[in-house]
Backbone bond lengths (Angstrom), bond angles and torsions (degrees), N, CA, C in turn:
res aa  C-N    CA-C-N  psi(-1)  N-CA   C-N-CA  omega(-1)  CA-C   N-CA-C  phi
1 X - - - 1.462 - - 1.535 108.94 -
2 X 1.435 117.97 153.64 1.233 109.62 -171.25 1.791 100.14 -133.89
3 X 1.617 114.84 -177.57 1.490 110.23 -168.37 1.281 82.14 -108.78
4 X 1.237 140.13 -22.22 1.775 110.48 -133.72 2.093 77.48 -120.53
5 X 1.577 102.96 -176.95 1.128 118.53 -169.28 1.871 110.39 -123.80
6 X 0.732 118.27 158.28 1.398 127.62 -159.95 1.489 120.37 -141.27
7 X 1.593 101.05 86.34 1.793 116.10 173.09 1.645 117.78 -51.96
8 X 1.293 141.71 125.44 0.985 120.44 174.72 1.382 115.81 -137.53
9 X 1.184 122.46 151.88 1.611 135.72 -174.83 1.551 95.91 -91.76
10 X 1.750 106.15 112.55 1.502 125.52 167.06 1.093 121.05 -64.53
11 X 1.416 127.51 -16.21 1.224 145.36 -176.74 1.871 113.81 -77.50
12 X 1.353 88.32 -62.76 1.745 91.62 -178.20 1.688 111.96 -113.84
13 X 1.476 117.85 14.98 1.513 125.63 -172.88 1.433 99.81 48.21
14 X 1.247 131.89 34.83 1.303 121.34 163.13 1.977 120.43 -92.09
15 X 0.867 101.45 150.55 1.594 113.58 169.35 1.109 120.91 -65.98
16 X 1.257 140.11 96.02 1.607 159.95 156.16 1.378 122.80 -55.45
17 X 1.061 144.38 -43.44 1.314 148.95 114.51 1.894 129.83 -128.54
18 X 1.182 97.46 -179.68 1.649 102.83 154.87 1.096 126.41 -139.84
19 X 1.238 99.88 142.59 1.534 120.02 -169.92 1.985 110.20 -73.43
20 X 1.096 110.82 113.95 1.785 94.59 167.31 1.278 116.46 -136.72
21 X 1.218 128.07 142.42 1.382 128.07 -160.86 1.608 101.90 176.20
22 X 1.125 124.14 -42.10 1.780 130.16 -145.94 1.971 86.34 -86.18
23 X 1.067 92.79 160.18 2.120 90.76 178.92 1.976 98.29 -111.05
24 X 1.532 96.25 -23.94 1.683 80.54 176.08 1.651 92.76 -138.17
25 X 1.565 100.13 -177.33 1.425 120.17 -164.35 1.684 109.18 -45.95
26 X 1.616 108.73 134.61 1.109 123.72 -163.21 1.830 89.88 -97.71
27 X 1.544 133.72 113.54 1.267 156.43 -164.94 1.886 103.63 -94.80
28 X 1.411 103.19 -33.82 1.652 92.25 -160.05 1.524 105.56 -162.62
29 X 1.567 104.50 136.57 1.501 107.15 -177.98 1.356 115.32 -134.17
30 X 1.204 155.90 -172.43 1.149 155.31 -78.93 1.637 137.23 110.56
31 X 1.391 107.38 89.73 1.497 83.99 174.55 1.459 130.04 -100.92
32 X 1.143 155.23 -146.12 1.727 155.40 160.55 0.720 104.25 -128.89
33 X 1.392 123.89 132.65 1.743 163.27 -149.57 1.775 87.66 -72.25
34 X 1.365 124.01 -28.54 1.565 114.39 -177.46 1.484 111.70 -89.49
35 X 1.788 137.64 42.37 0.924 165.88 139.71 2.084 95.16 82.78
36 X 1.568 127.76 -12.02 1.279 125.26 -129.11 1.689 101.19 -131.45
37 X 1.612 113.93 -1.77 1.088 114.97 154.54 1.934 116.97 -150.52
38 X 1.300 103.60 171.90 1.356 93.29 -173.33 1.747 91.59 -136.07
39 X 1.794 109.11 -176.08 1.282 92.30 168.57 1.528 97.22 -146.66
40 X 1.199 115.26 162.26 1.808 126.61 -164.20 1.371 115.78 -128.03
41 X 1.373 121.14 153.80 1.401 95.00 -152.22 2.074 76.24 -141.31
42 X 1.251 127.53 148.58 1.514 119.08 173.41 1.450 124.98 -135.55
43 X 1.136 116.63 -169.51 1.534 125.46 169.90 1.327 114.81 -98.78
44 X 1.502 117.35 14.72 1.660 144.09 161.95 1.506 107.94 -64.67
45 X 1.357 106.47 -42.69 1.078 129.51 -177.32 1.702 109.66 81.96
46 X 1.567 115.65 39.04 1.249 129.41 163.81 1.720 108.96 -131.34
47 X 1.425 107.20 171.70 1.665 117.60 174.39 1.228 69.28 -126.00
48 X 1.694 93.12 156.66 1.312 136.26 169.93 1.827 118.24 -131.92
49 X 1.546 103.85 128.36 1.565 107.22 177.77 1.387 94.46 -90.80
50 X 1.619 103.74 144.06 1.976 102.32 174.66 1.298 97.92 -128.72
51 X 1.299 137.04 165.90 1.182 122.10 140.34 1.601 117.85 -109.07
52 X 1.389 107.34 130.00 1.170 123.81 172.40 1.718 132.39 -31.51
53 X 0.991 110.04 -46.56 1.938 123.27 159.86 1.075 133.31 -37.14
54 X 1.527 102.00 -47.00 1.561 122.36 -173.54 1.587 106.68 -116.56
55 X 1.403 122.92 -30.34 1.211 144.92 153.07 2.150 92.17 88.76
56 X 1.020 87.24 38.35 2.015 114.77 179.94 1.772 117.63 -86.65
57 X 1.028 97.24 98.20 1.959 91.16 -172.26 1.836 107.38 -52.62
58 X 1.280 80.87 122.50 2.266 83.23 -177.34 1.192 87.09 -76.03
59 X 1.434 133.91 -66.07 1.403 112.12 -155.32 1.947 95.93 -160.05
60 X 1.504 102.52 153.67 0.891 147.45 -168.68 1.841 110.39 -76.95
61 X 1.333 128.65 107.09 1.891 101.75 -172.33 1.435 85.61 -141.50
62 X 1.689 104.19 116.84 1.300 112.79 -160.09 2.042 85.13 -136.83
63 X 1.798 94.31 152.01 1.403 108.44 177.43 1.566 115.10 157.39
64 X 1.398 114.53 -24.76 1.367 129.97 172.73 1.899 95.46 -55.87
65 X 1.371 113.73 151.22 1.396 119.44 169.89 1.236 108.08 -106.74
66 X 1.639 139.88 -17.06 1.304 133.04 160.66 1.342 111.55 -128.66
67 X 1.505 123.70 178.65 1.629 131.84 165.60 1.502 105.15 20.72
68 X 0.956 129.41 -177.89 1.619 162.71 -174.17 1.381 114.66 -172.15
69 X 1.257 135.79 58.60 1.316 149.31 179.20 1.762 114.34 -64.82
70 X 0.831 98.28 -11.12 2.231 101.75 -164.36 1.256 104.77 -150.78
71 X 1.777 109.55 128.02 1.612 93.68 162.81 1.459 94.55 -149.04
72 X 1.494 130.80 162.54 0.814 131.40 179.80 1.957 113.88 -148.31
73 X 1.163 130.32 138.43 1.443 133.74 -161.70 1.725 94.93 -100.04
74 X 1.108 120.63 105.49 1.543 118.72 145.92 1.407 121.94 -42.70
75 X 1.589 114.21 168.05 1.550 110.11 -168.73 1.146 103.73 -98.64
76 X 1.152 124.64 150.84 1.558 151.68 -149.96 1.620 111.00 53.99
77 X 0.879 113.09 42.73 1.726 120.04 157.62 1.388 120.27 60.43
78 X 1.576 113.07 -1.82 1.578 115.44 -158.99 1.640 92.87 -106.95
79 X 1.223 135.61 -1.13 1.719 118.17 171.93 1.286 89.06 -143.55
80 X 1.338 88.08 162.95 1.911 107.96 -176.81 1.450 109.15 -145.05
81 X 1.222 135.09 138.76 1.781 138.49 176.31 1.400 102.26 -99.34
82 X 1.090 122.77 168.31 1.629 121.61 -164.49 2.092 75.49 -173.27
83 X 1.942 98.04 143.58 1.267 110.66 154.70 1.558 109.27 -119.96
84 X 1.266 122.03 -173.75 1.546 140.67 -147.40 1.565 107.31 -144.61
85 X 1.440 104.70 145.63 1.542 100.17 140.65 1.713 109.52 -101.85
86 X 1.022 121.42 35.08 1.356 132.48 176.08 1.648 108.00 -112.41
87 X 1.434 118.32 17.03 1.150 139.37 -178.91 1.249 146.94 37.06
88 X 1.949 96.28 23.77 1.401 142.44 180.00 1.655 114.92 -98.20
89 X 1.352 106.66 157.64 1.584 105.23 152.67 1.864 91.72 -124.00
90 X 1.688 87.32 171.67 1.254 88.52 175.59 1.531 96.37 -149.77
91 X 1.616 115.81 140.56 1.344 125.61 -170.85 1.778 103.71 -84.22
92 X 1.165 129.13 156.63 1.922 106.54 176.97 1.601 80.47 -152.06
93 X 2.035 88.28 166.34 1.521 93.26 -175.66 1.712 79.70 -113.92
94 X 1.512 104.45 112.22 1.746 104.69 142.31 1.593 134.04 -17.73
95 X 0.954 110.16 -43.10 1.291 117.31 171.66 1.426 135.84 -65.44
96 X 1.358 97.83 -56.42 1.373 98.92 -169.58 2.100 95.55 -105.52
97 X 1.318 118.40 -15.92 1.467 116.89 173.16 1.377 102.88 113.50
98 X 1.495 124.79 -18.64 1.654 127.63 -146.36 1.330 88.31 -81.28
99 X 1.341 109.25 171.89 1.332 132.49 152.79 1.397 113.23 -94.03
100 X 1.622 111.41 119.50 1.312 136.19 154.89 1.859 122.03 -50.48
101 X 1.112 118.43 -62.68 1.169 129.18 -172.83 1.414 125.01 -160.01
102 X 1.043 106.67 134.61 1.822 112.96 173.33 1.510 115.36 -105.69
103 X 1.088 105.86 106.48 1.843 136.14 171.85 1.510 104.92 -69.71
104 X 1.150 105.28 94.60 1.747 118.15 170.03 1.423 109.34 -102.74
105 X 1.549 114.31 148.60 1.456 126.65 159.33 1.588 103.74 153.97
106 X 1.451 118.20 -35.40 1.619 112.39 170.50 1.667 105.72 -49.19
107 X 1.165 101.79 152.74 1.331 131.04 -177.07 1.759 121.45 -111.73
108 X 1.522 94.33 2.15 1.747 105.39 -169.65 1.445 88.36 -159.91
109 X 1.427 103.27 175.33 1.279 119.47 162.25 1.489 124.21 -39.04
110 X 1.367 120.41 139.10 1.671 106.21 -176.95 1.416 95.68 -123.39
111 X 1.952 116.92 119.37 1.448 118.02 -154.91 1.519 93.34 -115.56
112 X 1.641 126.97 -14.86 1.606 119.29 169.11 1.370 107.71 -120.09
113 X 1.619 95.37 156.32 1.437 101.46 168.18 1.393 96.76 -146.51
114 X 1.784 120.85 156.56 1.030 134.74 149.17 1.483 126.54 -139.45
115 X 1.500 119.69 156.22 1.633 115.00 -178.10 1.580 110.26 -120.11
116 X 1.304 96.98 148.19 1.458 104.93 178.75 1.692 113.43 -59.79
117 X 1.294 142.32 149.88 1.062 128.84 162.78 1.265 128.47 -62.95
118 X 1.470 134.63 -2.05 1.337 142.84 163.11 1.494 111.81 -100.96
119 X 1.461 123.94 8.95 1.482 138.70 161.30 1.647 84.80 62.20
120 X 1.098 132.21 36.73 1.711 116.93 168.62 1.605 111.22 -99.65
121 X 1.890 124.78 0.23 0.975 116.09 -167.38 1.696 96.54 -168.94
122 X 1.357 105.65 164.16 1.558 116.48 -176.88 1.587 116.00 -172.20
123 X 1.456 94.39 132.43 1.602 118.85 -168.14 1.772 98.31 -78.45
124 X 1.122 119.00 156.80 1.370 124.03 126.24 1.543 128.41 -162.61
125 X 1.499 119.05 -157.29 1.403 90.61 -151.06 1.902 89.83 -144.98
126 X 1.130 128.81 150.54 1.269 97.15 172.96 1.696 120.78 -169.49
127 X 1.231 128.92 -179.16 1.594 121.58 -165.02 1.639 107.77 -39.73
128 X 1.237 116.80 -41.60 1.209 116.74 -156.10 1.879 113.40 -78.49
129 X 1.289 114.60 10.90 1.450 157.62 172.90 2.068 96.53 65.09
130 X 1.126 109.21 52.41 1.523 115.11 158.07 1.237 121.03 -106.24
131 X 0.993 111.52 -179.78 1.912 112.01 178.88 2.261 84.66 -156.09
132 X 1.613 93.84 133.77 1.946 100.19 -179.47 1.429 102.71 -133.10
133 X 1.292 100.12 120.71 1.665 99.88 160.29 1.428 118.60 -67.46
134 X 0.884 125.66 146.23 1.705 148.87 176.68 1.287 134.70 -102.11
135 X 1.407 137.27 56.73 1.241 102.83 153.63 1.260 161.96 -27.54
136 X 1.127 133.02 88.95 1.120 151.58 -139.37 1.473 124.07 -90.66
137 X 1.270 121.55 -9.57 1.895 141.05 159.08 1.593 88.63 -90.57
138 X 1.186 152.02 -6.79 1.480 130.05 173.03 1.410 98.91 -153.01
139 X 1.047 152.08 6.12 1.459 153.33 135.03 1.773 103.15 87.02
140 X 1.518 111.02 25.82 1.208 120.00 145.99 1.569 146.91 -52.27
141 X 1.510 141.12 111.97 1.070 119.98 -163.17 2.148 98.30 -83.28
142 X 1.006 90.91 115.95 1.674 100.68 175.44 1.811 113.92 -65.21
143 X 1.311 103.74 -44.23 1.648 111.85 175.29 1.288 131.22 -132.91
144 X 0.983 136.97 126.97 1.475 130.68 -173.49 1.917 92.55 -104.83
145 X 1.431 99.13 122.84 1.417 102.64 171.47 1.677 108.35 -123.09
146 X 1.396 98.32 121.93 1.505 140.36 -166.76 1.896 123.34 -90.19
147 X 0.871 113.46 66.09 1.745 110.32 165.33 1.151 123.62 -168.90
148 X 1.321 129.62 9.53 1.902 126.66 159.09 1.418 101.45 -68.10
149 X 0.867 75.71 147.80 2.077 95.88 168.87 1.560 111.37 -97.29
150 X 1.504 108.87 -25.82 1.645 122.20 163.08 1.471 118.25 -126.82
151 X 1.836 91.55 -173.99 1.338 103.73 -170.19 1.804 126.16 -41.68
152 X 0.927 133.13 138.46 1.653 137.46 173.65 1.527 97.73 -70.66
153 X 1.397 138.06 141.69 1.094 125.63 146.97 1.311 114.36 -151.19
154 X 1.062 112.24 32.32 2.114 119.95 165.35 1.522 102.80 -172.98
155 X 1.392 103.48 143.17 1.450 115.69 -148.63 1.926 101.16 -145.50
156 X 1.107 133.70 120.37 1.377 132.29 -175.66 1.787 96.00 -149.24
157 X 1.532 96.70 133.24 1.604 122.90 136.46 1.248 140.48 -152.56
158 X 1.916 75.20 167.00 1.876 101.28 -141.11 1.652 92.29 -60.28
159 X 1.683 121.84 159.14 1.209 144.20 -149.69 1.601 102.85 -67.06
160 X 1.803 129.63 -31.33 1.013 120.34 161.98 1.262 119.63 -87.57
161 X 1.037 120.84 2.38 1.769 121.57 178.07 1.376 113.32 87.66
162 X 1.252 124.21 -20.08 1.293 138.25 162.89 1.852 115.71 -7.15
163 X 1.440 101.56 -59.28 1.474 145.39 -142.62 1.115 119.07 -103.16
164 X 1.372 149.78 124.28 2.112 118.77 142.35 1.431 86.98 -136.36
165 X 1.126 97.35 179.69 1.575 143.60 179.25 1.414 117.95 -120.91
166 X 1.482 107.47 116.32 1.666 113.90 157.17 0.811 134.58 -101.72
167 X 1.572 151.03 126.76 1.594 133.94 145.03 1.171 132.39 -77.60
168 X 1.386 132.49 143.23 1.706 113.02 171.09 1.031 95.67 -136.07
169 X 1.296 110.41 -176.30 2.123 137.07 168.71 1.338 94.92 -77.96
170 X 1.251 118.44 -6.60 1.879 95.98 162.03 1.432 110.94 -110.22
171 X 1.587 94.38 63.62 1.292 106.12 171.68 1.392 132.48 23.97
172 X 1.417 113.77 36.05 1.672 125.45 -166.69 1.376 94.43 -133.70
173 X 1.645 99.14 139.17 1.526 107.57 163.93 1.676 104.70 -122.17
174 X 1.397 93.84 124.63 1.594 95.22 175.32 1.671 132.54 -111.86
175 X 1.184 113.12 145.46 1.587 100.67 -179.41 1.788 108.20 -111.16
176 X 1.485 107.06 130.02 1.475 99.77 -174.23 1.705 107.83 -114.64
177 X 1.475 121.23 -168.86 0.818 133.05 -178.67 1.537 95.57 -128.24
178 X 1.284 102.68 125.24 1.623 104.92 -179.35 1.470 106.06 -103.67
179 X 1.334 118.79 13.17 1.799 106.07 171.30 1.835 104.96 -99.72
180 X 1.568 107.05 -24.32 1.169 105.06 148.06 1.339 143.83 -102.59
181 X 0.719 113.64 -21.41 1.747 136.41 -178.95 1.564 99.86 84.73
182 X 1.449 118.01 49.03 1.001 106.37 173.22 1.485 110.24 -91.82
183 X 1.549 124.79 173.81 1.808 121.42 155.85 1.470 102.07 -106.02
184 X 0.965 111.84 119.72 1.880 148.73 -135.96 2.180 74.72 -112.39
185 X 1.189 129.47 -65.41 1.104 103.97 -167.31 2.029 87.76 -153.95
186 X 1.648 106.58 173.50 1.542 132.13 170.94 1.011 134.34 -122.92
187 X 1.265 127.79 94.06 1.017 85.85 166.04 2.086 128.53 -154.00
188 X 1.029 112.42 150.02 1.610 109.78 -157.52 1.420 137.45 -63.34
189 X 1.123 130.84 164.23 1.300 123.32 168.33 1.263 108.08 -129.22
190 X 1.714 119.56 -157.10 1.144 123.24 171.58 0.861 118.76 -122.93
191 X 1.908 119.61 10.22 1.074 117.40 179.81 1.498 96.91 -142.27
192 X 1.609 115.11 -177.00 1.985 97.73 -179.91 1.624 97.73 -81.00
193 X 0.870 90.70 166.57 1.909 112.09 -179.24 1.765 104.07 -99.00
194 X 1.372 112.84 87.29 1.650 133.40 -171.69 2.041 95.31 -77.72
195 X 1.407 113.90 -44.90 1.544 106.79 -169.89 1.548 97.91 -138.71
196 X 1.899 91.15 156.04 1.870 95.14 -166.10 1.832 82.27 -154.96
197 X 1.792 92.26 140.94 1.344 84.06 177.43 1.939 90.85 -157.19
198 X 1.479 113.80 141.73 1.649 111.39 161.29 1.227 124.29 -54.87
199 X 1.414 135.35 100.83 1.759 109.10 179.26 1.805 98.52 -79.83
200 X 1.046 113.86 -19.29 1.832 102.17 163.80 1.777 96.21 -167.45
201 X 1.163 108.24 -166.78 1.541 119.67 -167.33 1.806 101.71 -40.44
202 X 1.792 99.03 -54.66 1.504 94.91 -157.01 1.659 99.61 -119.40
203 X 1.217 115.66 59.46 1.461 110.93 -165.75 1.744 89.17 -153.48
204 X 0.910 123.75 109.74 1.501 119.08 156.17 1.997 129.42 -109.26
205 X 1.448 106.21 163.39 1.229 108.48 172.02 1.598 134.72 -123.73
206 X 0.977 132.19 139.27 1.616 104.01 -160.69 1.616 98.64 -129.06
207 X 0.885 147.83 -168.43 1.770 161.56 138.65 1.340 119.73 -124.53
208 X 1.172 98.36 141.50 1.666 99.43 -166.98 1.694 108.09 -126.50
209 X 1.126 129.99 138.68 1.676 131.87 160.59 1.438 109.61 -45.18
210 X 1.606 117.02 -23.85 1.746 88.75 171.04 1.720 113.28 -87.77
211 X 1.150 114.92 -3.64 1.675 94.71 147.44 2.167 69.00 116.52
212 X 1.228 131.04 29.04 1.415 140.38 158.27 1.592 117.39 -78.57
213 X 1.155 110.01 166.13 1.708 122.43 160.66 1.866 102.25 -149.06
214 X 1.094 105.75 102.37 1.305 129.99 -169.30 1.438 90.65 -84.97
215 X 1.667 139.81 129.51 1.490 162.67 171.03 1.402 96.69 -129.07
216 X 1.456 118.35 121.09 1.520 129.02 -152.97 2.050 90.52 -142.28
217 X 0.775 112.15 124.71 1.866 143.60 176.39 1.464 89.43 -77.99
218 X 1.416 151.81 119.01 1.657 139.40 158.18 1.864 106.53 -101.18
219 X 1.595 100.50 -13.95 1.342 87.77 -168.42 1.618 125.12 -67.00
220 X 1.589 128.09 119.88 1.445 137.51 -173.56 1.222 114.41 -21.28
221 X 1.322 144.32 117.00 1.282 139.12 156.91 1.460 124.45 -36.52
C-alpha cells in the first residue's frame, strides 16, 4: 500500500505527477468534473484537495476518528461525501474545508459511497453487510437495504437514481430498486465482487477477486 497518489497519462501509461502529502495508505480517490483537481481520502484519517497542475495539496479536511476508506465529489465541485472506519460518512464543503454533516446509522466500517447526480441523495455500503440511502439536506437514512451475508464494498447509481449496484465478499452482485428497497435481481461469482459500475441503463460491470470483469445484460427477457 502506498501514501501518495498517482496522476497518469491514458495515452502513453506514463506518470504525470505524484501526489504526496498523506503519512499513511491512501484508500480512495476522486476526481472533479473540472478535469484540475481531485480528492484523496486515507488511513491518516483525513481527505485531501490537490490540484492536479502543480500536484500542491489545496487543503486539508480532517474530522473522521478512523480510516477514510470512500469518497465521492458531488456535482459542481463544491461538496464531497467521504466514508469511515469510524462508521460515519461525512458531507464537507470544498470550499471552505468544514464539515457539512455527519451521516450516522452504520454499525461497521462504511467502505462505499455513491451520489446521486442531483446531489439530493447517497448510497453506501458497508462491513456490517448493509447498503443505506441518505438523504442528504437532513442526513437521514431513507432505506436500509438488507441481503449480503458479507461485507459491502462497491456501491453504484444508475444516472436517475432509480437503481444501484452492490458488491460484496459474498461473492454476490446485486441490483436493487431504491423506491422499494427491493433486490430487483442476483447474481454470483466466484470470487467477492470488490468494484461495480452502470456502463448504461441496462448494461452493467462488476470486478471480481478471482482476477474477472463480469459485463451483465439486466434488460427483462
Amino acid at each position: 500500500m502506498t501514501t501518495r497518489c498517482r496522476l497518469w497519462d491514458l495515452a502513453t501509461g506514463e506518470t504525470l505527477r505524484t501526489l504526496k502529502a498523506h503519512t499513511r495508505t491512501v484508500r480512495a480517490v476522486a476526481g472533479l468534473a473540472d478535469g484540475r483537481r481531485a480528492l484523496s481520502g486515507s488511513d491518516d484519517r483525513t481527505l485531501r484537495l490537490w490540484d492536479l497542475e502543480t500536484g500542491k495539496s489545496l487543503r486539508i479536511l480532517s474530522g473522521h476518528t478512523l480510516w477514510v476508506t470512500a469518497v465521492a465529489v458531488l456535482a459542481g465541485g463544491a461538496r464531497a461525501l467521504s466514508g469511515s472506519g469510524d462508521n460515519t460518512l461525512r458531507l464537507w464543503n470544498l470550499i471552505t474545508g468544514k464539515p457539512l454533516r455527519t451521516l450516522k446509522g452504520h454499525t461497521s466500517t462504511v467502505y462505499a459511497v455513491a451520489v446521486a447526480a442531483d446531489g439530493s441523495h447517497a448510497l453506501s455500503g458497508s462491513y456490517d453487510n448493509t447498503l443505506r440511502l441518505w438523504d442528504l439536506a437532513t442526513g437521514e437514512t431513507l432505506r436500509l437495504l438488507k441481503g449480503h451475508t458479507n461485507t459491502v464494498y462497491a456501491v453504484a447509481l444508475l444516472a436517475d437514481g432509480s437503481r444501484a449496484l452492490s458488491g460484496s465478499d459474498d461473492n454476490t452482485l446485486r441490483l436493487w430498486n431504491l423506491a422499494t428497497g427491493e433486490c430487483l435481481a442476483e447474481y454470483t461469482s466466484d470470487g467477492a465482487i470488490r468494484c461495480v459500475a452502470f456502463a448504461r441503463d441496462d448494461l452493467i460491470i462488476a470486478g471480481s477477486e478471482d482476477g474477472r470483469i463480469h459485463i451483465l445484460d439486466i434488460r427483462e427477457p
